[in-house]
N, C-alpha and C positions, 0 to 999 in steps of 0.2 A: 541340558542340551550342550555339546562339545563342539558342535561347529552351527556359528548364525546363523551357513549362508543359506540354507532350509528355509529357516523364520524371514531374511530378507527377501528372499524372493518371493515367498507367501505373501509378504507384505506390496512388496512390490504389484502383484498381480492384485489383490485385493483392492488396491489405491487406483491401477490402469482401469481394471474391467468398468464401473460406473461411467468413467470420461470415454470411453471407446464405446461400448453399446449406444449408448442413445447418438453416438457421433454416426454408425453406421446405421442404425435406423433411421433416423431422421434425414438421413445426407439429401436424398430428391426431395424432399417439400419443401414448401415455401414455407412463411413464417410472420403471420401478421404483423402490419407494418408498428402497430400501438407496442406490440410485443417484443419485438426487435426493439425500438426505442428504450422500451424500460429494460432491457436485460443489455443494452449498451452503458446504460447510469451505471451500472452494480459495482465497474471499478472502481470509480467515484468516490463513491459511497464507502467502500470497502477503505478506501484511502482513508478520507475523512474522518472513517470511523477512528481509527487506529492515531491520525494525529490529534485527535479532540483525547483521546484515550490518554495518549504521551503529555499532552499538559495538563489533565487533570490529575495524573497521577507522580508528575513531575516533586522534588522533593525541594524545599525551602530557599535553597538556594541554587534549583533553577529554574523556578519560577519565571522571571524577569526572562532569563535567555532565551525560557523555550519560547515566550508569547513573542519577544522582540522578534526570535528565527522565523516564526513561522509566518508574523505577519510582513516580514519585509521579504519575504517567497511568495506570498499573498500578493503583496503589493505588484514583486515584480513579475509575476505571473502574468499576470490580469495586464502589464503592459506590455510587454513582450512576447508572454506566449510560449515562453523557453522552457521545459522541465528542466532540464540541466542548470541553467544558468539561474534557475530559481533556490533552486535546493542548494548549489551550495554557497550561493547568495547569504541564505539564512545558514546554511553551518559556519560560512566565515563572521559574521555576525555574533553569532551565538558565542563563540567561541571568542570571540571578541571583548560581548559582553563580562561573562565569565573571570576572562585574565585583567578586567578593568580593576586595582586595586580601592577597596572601598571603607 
């Protein structure tokens, strides 16, 4: 094929149409309350996944950084409440860790 932009937008539309149909079918109904609840976790979770993901597969020497980053984001989450000020709480940390010669 000599030009992408065929395949991008093939692509393009294949990735749109699944989020846009059920978006226009669904738009008037309601949506039980149990069910909206659990389908609000799913970021969560989604999150969670990917940073459990990053420190188990974290390599020998960072180890130490990632759990020190993550739990002092943890930490300062859980008092604050901030995403911002949590996250690069733990990058500044982490990186902290890191440059600490040992």
């Amino acid at each position: 094929m000599k030009s992408y932009l065929l395949l991008i937008i093939g692509m393009a539309i294949v990735t749109y149409l699944p989020r846009l149909i059920p978006l226009i079918a669904l738009n008037n109904r309601k949506i039980n309350k149990r069910v909206e609840d659990f389908l609000s976790l799913i970021p969560y979770t989604s999150l969670s996944i990917l940073i459990i993901r990053g420190i188990l597969t974290a390599g020998d020497g960072m180890m130490v950084a990632t759990i020190v980053g993550v739990g002092i984001a943890g930490i300062i989450s859980y008092i604050k409440g901030n995403l911002v000020l949590s996250v690069l709480s733990g990058i500044l940390l982490s990186f902290i860790v890191l440059n600490i010669p040992m």
